[in-house]
C-alpha positions in Angstrom: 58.0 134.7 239.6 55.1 132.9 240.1 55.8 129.8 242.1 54.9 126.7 240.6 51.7 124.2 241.3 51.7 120.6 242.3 49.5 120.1 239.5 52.7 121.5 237.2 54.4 118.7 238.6 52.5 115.8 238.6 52.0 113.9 235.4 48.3 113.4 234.7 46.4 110.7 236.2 43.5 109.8 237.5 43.9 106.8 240.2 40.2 106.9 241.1 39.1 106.2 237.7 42.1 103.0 237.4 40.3 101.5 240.9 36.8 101.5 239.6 37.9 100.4 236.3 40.2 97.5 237.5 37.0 96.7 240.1 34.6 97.1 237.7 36.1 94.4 235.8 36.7 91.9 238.7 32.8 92.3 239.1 31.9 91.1 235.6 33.8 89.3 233.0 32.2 91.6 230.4 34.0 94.5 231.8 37.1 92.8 230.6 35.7 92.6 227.0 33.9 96.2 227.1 37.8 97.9 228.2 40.2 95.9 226.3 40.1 97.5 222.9 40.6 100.6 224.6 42.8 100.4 227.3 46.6 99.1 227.6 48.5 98.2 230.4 51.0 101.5 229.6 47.7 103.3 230.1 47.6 103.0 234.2 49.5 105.3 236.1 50.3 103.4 239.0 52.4 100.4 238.0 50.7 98.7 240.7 47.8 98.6 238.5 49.5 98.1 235.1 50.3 94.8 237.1 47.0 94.1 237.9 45.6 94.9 234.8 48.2 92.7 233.0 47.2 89.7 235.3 43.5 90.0 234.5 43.9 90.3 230.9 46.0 86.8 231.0 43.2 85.3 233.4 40.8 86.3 230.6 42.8 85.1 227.8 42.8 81.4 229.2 39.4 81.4 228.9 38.4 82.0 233.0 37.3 83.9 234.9 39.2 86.9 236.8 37.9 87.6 240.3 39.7 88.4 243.5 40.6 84.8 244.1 41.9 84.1 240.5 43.8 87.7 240.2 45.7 86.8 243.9 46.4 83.4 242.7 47.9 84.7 239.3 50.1 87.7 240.7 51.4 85.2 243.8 52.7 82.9 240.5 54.1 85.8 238.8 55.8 86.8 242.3 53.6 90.5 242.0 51.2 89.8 244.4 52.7 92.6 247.2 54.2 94.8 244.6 50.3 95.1 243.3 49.3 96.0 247.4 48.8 92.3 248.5 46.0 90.6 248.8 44.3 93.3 251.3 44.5 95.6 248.4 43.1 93.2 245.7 40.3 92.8 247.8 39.5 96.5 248.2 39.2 97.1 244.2 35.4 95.8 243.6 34.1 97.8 246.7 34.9 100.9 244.9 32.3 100.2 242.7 28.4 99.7 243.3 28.5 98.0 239.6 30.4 97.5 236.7 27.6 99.3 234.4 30.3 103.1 233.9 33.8 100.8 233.4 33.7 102.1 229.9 33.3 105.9 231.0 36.1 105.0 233.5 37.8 103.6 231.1 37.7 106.8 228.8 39.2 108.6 231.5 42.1 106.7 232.1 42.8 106.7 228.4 42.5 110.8 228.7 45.1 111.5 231.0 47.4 108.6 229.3 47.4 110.6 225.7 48.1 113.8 227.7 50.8 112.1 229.5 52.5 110.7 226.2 51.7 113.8 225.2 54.0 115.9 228.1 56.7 113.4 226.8 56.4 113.6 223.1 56.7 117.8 223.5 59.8 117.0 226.0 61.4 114.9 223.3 61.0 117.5 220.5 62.2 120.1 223.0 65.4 118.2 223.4 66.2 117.9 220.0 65.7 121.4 219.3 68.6 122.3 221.3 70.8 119.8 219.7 72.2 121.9 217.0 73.8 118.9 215.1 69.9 118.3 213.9 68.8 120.0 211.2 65.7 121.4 211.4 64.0 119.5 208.7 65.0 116.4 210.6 63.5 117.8 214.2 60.1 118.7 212.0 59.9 115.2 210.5 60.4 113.5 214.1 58.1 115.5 215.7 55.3 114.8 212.7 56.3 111.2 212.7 55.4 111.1 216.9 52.5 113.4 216.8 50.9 111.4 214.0 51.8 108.0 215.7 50.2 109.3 218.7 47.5 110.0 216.8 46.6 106.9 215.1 47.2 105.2 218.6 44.3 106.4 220.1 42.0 105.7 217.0 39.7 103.2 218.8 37.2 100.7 216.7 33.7 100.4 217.8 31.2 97.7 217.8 27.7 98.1 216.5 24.7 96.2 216.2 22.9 95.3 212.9 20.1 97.4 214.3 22.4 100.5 214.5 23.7 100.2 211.2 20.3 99.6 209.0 18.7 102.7 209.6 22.0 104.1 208.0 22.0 101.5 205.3 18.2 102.3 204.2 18.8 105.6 204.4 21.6 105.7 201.9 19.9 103.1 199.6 16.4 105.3 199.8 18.9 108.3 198.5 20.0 106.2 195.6 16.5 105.0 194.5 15.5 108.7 194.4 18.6 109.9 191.9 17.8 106.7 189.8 20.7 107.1 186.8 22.8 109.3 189.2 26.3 107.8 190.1 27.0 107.3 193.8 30.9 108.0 193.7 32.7 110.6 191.7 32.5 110.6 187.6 36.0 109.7 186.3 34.4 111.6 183.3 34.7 107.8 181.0 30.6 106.8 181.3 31.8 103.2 180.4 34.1 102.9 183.4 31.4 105.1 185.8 28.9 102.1 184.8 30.8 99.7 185.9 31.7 101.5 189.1 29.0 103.6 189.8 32.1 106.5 190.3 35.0 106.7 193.1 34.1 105.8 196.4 34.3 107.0 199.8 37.2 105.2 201.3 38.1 103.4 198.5 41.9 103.0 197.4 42.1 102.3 193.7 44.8 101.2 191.4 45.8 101.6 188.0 48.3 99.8 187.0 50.6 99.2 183.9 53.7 98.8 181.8 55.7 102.2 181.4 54.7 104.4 178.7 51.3 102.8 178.3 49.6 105.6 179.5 48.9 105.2 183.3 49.7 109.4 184.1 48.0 109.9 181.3 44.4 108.6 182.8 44.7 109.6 186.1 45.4 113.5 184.6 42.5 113.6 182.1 40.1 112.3 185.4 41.7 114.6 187.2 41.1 117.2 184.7 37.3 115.8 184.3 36.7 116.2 188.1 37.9 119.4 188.6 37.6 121.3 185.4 34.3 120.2 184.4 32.5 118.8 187.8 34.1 121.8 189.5 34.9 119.4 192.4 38.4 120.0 194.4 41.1 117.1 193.7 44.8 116.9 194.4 47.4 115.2 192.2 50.7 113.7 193.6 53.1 114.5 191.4 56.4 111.9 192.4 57.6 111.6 188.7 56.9 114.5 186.8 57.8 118.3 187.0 54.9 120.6 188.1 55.4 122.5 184.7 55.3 119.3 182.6 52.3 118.1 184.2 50.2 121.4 183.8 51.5 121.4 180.3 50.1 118.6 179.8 46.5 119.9 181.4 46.8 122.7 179.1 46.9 120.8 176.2 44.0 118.2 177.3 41.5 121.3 177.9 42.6 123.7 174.8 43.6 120.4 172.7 46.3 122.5 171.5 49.2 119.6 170.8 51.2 119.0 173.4 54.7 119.4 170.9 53.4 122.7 170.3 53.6 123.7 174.2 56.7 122.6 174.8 58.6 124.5 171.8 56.2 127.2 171.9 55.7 127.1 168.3 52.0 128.0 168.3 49.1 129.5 165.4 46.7 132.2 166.5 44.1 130.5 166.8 46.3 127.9 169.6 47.4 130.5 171.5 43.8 131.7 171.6 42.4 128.1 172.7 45.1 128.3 175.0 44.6 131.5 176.2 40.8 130.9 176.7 41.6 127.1 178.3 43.8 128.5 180.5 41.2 131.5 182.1 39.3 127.7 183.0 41.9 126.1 184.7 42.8 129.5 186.7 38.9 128.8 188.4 39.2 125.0 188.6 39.6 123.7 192.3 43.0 121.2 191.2 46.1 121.3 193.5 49.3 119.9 192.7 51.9 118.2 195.0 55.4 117.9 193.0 57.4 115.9 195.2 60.0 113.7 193.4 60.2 109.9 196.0 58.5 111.1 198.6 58.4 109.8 202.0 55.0 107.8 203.2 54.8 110.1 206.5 55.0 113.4 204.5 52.7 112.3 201.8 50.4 111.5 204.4 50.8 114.9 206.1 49.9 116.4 202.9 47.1 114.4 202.3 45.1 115.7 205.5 46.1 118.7 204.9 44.9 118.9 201.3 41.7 117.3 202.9 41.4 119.9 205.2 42.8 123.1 203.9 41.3 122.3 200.3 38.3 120.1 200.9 39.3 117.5 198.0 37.5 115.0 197.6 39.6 112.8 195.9 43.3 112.4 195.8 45.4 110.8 192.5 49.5 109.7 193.3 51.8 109.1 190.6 53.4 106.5 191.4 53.4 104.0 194.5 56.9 103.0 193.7 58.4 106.3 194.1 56.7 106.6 197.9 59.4 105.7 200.0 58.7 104.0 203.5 60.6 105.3 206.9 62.2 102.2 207.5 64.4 102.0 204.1 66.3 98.7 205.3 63.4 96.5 205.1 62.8 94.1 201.7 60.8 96.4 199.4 58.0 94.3 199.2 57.4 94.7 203.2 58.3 98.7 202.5 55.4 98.3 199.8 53.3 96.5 201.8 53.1 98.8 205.2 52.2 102.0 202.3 49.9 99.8 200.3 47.7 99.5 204.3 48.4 102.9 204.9 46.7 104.2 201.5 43.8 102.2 202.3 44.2 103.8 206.2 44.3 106.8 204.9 41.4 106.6 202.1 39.1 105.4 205.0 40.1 108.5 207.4 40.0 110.9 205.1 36.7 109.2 204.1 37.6 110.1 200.5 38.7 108.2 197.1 42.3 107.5 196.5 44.1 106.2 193.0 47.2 105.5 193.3 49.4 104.2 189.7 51.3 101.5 190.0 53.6 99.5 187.3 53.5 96.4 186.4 56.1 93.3 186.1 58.5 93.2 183.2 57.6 90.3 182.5 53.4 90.5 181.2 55.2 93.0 178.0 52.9 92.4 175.5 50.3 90.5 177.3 47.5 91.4 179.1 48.4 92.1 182.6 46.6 90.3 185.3 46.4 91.1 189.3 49.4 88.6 189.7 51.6 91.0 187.9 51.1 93.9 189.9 55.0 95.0 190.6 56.7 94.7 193.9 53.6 93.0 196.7 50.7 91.1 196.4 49.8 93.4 199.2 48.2 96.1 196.4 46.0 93.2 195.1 44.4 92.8 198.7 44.4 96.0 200.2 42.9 97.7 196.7 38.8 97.9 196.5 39.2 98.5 192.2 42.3 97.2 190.6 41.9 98.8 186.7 44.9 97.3 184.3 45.7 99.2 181.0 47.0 97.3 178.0 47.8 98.2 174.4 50.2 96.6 172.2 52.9 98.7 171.4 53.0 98.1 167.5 50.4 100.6 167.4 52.2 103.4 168.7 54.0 103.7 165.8 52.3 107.0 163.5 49.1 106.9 164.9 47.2 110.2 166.2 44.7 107.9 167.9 45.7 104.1 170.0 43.0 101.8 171.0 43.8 101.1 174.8 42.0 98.5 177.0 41.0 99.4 181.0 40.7 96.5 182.1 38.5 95.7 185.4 40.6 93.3 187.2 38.7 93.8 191.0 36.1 95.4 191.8 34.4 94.8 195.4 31.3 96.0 195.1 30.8 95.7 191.6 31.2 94.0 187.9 34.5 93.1 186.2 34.7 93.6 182.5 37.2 96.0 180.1 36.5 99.1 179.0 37.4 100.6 175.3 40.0 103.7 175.5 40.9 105.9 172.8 44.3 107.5 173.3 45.1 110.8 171.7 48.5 111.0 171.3 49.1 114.9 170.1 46.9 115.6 173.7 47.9 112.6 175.8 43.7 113.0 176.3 41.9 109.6 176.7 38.6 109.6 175.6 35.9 107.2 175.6 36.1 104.7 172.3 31.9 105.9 171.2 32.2 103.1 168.4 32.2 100.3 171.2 30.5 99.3 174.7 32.1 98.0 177.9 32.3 94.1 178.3 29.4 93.4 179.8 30.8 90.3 181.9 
């Protein structure tokens, strides 16, 4: 057996690097400013330094600054002062450093081997639980997701840039859209109305659609869906929390064959149907559009599925129906908290994934009939401020009644980066299709 290295036995770490970090900083206050959105005290090994680190950080806070005299003075009030090496040792710190120019690079390092540690104990945790057979194994899987993923986003770190690094990138991208003058930026929804207003779905941008049930709100996100992937040929996922797989492609089949939607469901089809559906469906076996059917899925999974969709399938835009069948980890806070933290991590998520995502989300009881406004989004005011488009759908319900075709409203409640203003629907009911209402134009407000 092969005997086992020191190296197996000590935890990563990297106390040179913590030295000329913590003297690096006691050289020049803007060390402290160039470290702190990276670094945290958990992140030094030696708890000597955590300590040390800790004190500078509150000597920084009040506005002073830390140096060997103001770090002593603050760990002899906190009663640390030898259990950080005394004052010989406080001393010692900016000599290991000829200046604090690198304290981000040592910075960096430290931050290394604290990931790796957290690392070595996340895997030891997950190891436990496997061989606690009371667990079952969907449980263990979730956990160790759930810790991985946390780890993850932990050591997502922001950076600050300079006007003059970010113009170039600016010009670039507004030379690009001067030279495909007409040519939407974002992705078509496939309703030229609505891409006018929007210029398409954004990169990072978390859109809503919301509405009163049975107005229709499934129904637009499939026929976009079905636009992007059918007829753009671009790769899209749909979240699926309310209805079946089979319903939903049903419903698909009968928007590209326009073969009624009754008629799929009983089976009860002409010649000619089954040929439109025959020859639909050889297009939708081609088209790039994946399917999620989940019923109340949990905000950690959907994510999980989300990156891998991202990954696996390169889509470029993701559609979840609806926001109030995600359920949130933590099921004993109030729901509009629960609704909150997944409203923040859909917008997270849109901006890591770097792709568009429109999410469907009702709307209160009480705006039946009326025109719903951003106030009667259901359940947190926190979807009205995370969301970059808000889109409201209203009809009145008398005209349900008989009618192969109902005038619908999409209505442009927020926008951030562009006009507000309704857009004219027409919505087919033997299809559930929307289609563009030709006879009118968008409110041009």
């Amino acid at each position: 057996m092969a005997a086992v290295s020191l190296k197996d036995k000590i935890p990563p770490q990297n106390l040179d690097a913590e030295k000329a970090a913590l003297g690096a900083m006691l050289l020049d206050i803007d060390a402290v400013a160039a470290v702190t959105g990276l670094l945290q005290p958990s992140d030094f090994y030696s708890i000597q330094h955590q300590y040390i680190y800790k004190a500078i950080l509150s000597i920084s806070d009040s506005n002073q600054t830390p140096d060997i005299i103001s770090l002593t003075d603050e760990l002899r009030k906190n009663n640390l002062l030898e259990a950080s090496g005394g004052p010989g040792y406080i001393a010692s710190l900016p000599e290991m450093v000829p200046s604090s120019a690198n304290v981000r690079y040592y910075a960096e390092l430290i931050k290394n081997t604290s990931v790796r540690r957290s690392l070595i104990k996340t895997a030891g945790e997950i190891v436990s639980l496997t061989h606690d057979e009371s667990i079952d194994n969907n449980t263990i899987l979730d956990t160790a997701q759930k810790q991985i993923f946390a780890l993850s986003e932990a050591v997502q770190v922001s950076s600050v840039m300079s006007l003059q690094e970010i113009i170039p990138e600016a010009v670039d991208n507004i030379e690009m859209l001067f030279r495909n003058k007409g040519e939407l930026s974002g992705i078509p929804s496939g309703l030229s109305l609505l891409d006018e207003k929007t210029s398409g779905f954004h990169s990072s941008e978390l859109i809503i659609i919301g509405a009163r049930p049975s107005i229709g709100k499934t129904a637009l996100a499939i026929s976009m869906a079905v636009n992007i992937s059918i007829v753009q040929k671009r790769p899209s996922a749909f979240f699926s929390l309310e209805m079946p797989r089979l319903d939903l492609v049903k419903r698909i089949i009968s928007i590209q064959s326009s073969v009624p939607l009754a008629n799929l469901r009983t089976g009860r089809l002409t010649a000619s149907q089954l040929k439109r559906m025959m020859d639909a469906n050889s297009k939708l076996f081609e088209a790039p559009l994946y399917i999620v059917d989940t019923p109340y899925m949990r905000l950690n999974d959907l994510k999980t599925l989300a990156r891998q969709c991202k990954m696996q399938n390169k889509v470029e835009i993701i559609f979840i129906d609806y926001i109030g069948l995600i359920s949130n980890e933590n099921a004993l806070l109030p729901r509009h908290e629960q609704v909150a933290e997944i409203s923040r991590s859909l917008k997270g998520l849109a901006r890591e994934l770097k792709i568009p995502i429109v999410v469907l989300s009702q709307v209160k009881r009480e705006v039946e009939g009326g025109k719903p406004t951003l106030a009667d989004l259901r359940e947190s005011g926190s979807l009205e401020q995370d969301a970059d488009v808000v889109m409201m759908m209203h009809r009145s319900r008398t005209d349900d009644e008989g009618k192969g075709v109902i005038p619908t409203e999409l209505i442009i409640a927020k926008q951030r980066n562009g006009p507000l203003g309704t857009i004219p629907l027409n919505f087919v009911t033997s299809t559930t299709k929307y289609e563009q209402n030709s006879n009118d134009s968008a409110d041009r407000n």
